[in-house]
C-alpha positions in Angstrom: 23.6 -7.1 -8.9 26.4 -5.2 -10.8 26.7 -2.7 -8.2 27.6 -3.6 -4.4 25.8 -1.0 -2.0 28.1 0.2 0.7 28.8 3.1 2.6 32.1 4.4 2.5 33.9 6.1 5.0 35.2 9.9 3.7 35.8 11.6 7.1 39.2 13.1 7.1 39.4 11.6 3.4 40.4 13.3 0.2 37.9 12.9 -2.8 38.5 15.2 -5.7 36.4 16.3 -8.8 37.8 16.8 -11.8 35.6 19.7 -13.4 33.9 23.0 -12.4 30.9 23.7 -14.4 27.3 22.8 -13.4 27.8 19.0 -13.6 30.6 19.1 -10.8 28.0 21.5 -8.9 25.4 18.9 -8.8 27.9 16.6 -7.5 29.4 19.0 -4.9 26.0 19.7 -3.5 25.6 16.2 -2.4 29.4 15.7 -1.5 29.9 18.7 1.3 27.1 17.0 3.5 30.0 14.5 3.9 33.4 15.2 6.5 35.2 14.6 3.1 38.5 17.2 2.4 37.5 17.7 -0.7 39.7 19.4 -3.8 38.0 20.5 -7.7 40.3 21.2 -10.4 38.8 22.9 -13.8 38.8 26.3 -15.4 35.8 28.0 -15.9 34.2 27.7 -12.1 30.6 27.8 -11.1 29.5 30.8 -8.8 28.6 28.4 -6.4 31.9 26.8 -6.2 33.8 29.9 -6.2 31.5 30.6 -2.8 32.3 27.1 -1.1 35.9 27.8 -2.0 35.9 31.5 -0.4 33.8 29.8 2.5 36.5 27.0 3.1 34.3 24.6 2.6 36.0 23.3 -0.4 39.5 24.1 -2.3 39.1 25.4 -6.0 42.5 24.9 -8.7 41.6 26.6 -11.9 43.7 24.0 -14.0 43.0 20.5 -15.1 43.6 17.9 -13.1 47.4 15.8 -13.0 48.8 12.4 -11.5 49.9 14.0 -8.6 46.5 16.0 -7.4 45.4 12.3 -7.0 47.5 11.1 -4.4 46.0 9.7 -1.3 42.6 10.4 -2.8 39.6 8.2 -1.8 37.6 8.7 -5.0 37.4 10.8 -8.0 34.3 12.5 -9.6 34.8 13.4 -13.2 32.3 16.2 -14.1 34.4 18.2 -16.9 31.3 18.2 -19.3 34.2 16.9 -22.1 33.7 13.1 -22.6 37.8 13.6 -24.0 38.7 15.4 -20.5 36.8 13.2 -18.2 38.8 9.8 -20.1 42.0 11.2 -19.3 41.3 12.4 -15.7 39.6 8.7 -15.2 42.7 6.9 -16.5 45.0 9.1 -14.3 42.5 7.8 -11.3 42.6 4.1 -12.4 46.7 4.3 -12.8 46.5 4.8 -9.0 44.2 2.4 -8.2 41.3 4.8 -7.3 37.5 4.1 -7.8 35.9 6.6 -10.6 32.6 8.1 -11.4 32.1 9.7 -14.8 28.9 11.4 -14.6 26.1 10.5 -17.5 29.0 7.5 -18.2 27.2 4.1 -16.4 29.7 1.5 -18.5 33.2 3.5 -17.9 32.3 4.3 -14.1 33.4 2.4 -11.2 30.7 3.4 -8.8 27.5 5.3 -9.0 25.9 7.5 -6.6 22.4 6.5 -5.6 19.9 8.6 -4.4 20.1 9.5 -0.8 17.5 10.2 1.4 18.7 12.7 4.4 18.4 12.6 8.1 21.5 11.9 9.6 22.6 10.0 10.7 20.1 7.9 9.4 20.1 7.6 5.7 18.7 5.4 2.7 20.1 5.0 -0.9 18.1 4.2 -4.0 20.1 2.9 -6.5 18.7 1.5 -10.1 21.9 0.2 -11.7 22.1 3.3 -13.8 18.8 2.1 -15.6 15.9 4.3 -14.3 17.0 7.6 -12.7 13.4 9.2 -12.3 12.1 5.7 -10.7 14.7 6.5 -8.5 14.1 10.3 -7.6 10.1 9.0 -7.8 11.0 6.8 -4.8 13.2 9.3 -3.2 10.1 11.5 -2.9 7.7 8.6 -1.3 10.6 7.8 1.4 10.9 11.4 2.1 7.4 11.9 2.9 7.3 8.7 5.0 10.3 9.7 7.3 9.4 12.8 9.9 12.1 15.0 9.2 13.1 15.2 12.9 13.7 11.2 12.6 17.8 12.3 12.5 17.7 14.5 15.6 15.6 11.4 17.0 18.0 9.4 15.9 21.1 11.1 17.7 19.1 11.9 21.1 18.6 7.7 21.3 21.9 7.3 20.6 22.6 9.3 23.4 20.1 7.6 25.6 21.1 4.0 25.0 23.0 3.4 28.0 20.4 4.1 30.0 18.3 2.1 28.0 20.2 -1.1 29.2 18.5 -1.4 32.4 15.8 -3.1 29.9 16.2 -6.7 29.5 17.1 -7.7 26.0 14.0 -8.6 23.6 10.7 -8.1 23.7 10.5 -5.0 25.9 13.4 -3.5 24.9 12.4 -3.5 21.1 8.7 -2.3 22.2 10.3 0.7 23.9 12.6 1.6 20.9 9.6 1.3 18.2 7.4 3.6 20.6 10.3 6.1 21.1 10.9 6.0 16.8 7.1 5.7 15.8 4.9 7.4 17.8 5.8 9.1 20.9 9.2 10.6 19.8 7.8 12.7 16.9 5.2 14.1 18.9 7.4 15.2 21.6 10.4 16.6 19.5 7.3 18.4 17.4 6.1 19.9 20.9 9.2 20.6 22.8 12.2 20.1 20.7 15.0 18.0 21.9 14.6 18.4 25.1 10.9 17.3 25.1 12.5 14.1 23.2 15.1 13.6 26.0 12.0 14.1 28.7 9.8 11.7 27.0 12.9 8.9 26.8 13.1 9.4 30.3 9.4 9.0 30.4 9.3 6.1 28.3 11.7 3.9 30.2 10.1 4.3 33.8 7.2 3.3 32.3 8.6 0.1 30.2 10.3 -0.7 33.3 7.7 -0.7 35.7 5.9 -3.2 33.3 3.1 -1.4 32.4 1.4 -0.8 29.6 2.7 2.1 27.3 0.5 5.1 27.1 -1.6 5.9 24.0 -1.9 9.1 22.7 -4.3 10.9 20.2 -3.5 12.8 16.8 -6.2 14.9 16.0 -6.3 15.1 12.1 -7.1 17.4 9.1 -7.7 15.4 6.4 -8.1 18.0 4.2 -11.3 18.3 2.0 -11.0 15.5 0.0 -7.8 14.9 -2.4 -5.5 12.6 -0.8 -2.6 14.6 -2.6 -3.4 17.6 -0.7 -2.9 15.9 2.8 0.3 16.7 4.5 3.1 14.7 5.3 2.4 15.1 9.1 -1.0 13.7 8.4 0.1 11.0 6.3 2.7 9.9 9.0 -0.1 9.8 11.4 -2.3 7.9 9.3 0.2 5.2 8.9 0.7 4.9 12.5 -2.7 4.4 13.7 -3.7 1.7 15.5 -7.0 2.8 15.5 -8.8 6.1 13.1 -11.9 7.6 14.5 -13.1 9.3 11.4 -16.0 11.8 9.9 -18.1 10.9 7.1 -17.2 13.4 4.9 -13.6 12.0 4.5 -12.8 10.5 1.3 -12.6 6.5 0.7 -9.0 7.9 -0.8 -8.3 9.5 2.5 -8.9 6.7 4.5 -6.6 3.9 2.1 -3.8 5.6 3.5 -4.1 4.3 7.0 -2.2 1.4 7.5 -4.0 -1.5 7.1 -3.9 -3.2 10.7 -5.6 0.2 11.8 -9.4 0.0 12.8 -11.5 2.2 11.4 -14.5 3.8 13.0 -17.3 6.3 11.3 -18.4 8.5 13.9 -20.0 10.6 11.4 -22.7 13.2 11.9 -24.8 14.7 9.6 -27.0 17.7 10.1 -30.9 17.4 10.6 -30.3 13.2 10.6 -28.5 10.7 13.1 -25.3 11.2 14.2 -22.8 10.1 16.9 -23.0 12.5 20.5 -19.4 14.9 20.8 -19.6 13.0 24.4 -20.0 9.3 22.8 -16.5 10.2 20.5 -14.4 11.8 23.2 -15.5 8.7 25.4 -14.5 6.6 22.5 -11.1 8.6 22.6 -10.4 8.1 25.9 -10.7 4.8 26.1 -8.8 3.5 23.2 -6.1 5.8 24.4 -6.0 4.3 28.0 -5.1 1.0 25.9 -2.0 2.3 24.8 -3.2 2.2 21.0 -2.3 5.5 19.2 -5.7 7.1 17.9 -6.3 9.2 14.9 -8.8 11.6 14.7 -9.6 12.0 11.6 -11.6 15.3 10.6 -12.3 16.1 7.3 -10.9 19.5 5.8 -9.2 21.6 9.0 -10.2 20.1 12.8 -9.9 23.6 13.6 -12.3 25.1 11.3 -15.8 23.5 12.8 -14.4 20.6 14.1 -15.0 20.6 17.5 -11.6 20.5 18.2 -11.8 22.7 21.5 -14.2 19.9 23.0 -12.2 17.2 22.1 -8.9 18.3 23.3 -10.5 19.4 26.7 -11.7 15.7 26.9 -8.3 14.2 26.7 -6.2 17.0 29.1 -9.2 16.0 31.5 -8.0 12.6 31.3 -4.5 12.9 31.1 -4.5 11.7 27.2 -1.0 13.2 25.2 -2.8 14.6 22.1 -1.3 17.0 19.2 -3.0 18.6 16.4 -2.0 18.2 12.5 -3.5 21.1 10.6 -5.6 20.1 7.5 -6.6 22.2 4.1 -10.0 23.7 4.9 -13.0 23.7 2.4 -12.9 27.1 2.1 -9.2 26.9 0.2 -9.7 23.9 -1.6 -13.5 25.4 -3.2 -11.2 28.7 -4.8 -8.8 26.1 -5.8 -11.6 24.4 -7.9 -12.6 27.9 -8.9 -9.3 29.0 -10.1 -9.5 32.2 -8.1 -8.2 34.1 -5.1 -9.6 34.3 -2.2 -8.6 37.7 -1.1 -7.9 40.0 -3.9 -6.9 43.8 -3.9 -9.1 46.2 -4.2 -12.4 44.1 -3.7 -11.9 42.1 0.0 -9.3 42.4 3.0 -10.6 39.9 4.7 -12.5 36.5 4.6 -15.0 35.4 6.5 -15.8 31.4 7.2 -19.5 30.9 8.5 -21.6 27.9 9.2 -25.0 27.6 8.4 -26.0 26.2 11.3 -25.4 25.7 14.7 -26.3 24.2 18.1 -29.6 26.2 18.4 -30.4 25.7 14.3 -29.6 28.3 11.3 -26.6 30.2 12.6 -26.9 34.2 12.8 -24.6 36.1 11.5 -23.5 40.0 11.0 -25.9 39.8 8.4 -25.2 43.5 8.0 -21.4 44.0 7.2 -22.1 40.7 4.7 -24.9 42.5 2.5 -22.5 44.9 2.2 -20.7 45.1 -1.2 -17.6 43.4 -1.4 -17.0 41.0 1.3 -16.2 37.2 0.8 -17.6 34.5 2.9 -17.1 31.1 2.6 -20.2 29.7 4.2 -19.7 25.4 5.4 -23.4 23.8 5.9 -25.1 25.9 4.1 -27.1 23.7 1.9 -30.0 23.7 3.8 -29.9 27.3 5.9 -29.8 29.1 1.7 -33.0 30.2 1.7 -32.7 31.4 5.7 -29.8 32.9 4.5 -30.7 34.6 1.0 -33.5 36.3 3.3 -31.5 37.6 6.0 -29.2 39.2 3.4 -32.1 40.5 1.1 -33.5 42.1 4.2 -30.4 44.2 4.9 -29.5 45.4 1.6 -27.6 42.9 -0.3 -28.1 43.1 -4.1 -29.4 40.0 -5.4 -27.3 39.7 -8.0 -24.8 39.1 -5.3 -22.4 36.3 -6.9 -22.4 33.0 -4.9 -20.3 29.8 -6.0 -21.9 26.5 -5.0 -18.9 24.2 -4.6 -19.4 20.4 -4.0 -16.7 17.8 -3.1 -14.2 20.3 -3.7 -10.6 18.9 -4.5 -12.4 15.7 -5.4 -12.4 14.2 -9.0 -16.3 14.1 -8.9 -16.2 18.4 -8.0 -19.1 20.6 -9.2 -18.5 24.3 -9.5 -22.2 25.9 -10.1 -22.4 29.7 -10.1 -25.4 31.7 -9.4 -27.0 34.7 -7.9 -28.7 35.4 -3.9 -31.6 35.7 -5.3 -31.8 32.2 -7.2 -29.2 30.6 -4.5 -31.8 28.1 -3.4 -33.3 27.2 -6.5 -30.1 26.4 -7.6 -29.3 24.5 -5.0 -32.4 22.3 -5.3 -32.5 22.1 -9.8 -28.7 20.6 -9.7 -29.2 18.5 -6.6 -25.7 18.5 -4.7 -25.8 15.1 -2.6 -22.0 15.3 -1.8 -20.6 18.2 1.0 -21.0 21.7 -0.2 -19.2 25.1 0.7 -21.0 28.1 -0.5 -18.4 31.1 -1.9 -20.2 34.3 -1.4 -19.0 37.3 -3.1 -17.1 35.4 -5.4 -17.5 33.3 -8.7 -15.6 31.4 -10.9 -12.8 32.5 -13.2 -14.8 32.2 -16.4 -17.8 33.4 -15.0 -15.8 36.5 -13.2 -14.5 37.2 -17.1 -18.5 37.0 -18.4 -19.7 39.4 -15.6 -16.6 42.0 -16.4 -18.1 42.1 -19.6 -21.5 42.6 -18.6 -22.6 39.1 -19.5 -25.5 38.2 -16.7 -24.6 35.4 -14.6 -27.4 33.0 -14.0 -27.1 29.6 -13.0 -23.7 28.0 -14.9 -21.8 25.5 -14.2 -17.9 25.1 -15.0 
């Protein structure tokens, strides 16, 4: 180790940079999240530091830096974009015994500055020795995501809270009721109800640690999106790593799911259409129950639990049962299919508005305002379609819509194994069945593909293709 980690105290402290350009800039931006007093000498000043120094958030000197600027300073950044400049501003520093940073300079600096993570007053630093800057920002990035961004106001409301907190004996418990307050039920409340639904739920927490019972689960009910783990968000990545146990559909990806931790349980209470499948009551039950045991359960939906996901049912289940739940949005089928197609799902001058159908429902194929979609023009993204096309090519053929009526077969969308078949109404079904789509499948009506959109401009007839 050539470099000793520490964090050094600035409050009230003077630390000065020696140049104004957009080196010093970079430096500055990290430096006035600090209670520094801190002083830039250069000619030459960056617009932004001409605004912190009209703000007071910084002073500016539009002259180089002398001995005497130096006195009582805590440490010196040298950012003059001259390697001549910076050397004698450095050995000014080192004459009076104060640590220096020349920036792109590893061997003639004293210290570097790692990367910092942000949620004060909680914060990590990466450091590399100087060697491997982007390994650094890459792990930067995977921190970020894995730390809730209200883990600082978290931080300072427990803080707060820890006196009361002592009427907790030392050890076991005490630790349990810190990690449940950090991991699980602290974001949910501060997401909910701000800091006050974090102070309410501290308060919560310790009657219910003291009276030696056991700590209430709760349930996350998850979008996992349609099939990319990239695409989930970091919500739903936070949850995922927090589960105790995930209660997940069978259309989520294999990728998806090797983001839970790996302690979690994993259930499949899948259900597919026309063919066994687990009973809503059966998964609410299953809900329920795992809650009541304290365990923190994921429900794990693929795409948006929102969009068809029976989300109502479910979250009536757990109010009737007294079960804390929250909701983490997902990416919908619907965007991720346009994605794959490379266009827009609204787009001026052809559709205001989007529709998102099912195919079927509890009583079979779904009906629909059959007549406003034969229409020309409107967009629908239609979810269990595959086997309602022909029930649905008919209804629209019987109320006017062309057959040449553009419709986008989209399977696994976001996934590396996608399909992206264009065809017409009229041969929707055919199509369906010649390219056999085993995976999940959203049908885009009213829409195709880019390239196929730039055939059909030009008159080219769009039969089955696909991209």
């Amino acid at each position: 180790m050539q470099h000793f980690p520490i964090f050094l105290r600035l409050s009230g402290r003077r630390v000065v940079v020696s140049g104004a350009g957009r080196a010093a800039t970079a430096k500055l931006r990290l430096l006035l999240k600090t209670d520094a007093r801190i002083v830039v000498f250069g000619p030459g000043p960056d617009p932004d530091i001409l605004s912190w120094h009209r703000d007071g958030a910084l002073r500016h000197d539009a002259r180089r830096i002398e001995g005497t600027d130096l006195e009582g300073a805590a440490l010196l950044y040298c950012a003059s974009d001259d390697p001549e400049e910076d050397a004698r501003a450095a050995a000014l520093a080192r004459r009076c015994r104060i640590p220096v940073n020349i920036v792109d300079n590893l061997e003639d600096s004293d210290f570097i500055t790692p990367a910092i993570v942000d949620r004060d007053p909680l914060f990590v630093a990466i450091g590399t020795e100087g060697t491997a800057p982007a390994l650094a920002r890459h792990l930067k990035a995977a921190i970020e995501a894995q730390l809730p961004g209200s883990l600082g106001a978290l931080a300072r409301i427990g803080q707060a809270f820890r006196p009361q907190a002592e009427r907790l004996p030392p050890g076991r418990m005490r630790h349990a009721f810190w990690s449940e307050y950090f991991s699980r039920r602290g974001p949910c409340a501060f997401a909910r109800n701000g800091e006050k639904g974090a102070r309410d739920c501290l308060s919560a927490l310790l009657d219910e640690t003291a009276e030696g019972g056991r700590l209430a689960g709760r349930v996350s009910l998850v979008g996992a999106g349609p099939g990319d783990p990239e695409l989930l968000t970091l919500k739903a990545r936070n949850r995922l790593h927090e589960a105790d146990i995930v209660v997940h559909d069978r259309l989520v990806s294999p990728q998806v799911l090797e983001l839970a931790r790996r302690e979690a349980e994993r259930i499949c209470a899948g259900k597919k259409g026309f063919g066994p499948a687990w009973r809503q009551e059966s998964i609410n039950a299953l809900m329920v129950r795992e809650a009541r045991t304290g365990r923190h359960v994921v429900r794990l939906k693929s795409g948006d639990p929102a969009v068809f996901g029976r989300l109502d049912e479910e979250v009536e289940a757990l109010e009737a049962e007294g079960i804390p739940w929250e909701v983490v949005p997902g990416i919908t089928a619907a965007a991720g299919a346009a994605a794959d197609m490379g266009v827009s799902l609204t787009r001026r001058g052809r559709n205001s508005e989007l529709r998102i159908l099912t195919g079927n429902d509890v009583d079979g194929f779904a009906e629909q305002d059959w007549a406003t979609l034969a229409r020309p023009g409107p967009v629908a993204a239609i979810y269990m379609g595959k086997r309602a096309a022909a029930f649905l090519r008919g209804r629209l053929l019987m109320r006017g819509a062309a057959p040449s009526t553009p419709v986008t077969i989209v399977e696994n969308a976001s996934r590396p194994d996608k399909r992206v078949v264009a065809t017409t109404l009229l041969r929707l079904p055919e199509a369906l069945d010649e390219a056999h789509f085993p995976g999940p499948v959203v049908l885009m009506l009213g829409i195709l593909p880019r390239d196929a959109m730039r055939k059909a401009e030009l008159g080219v007839e769009v039969g089955q293709e696909a991209v």
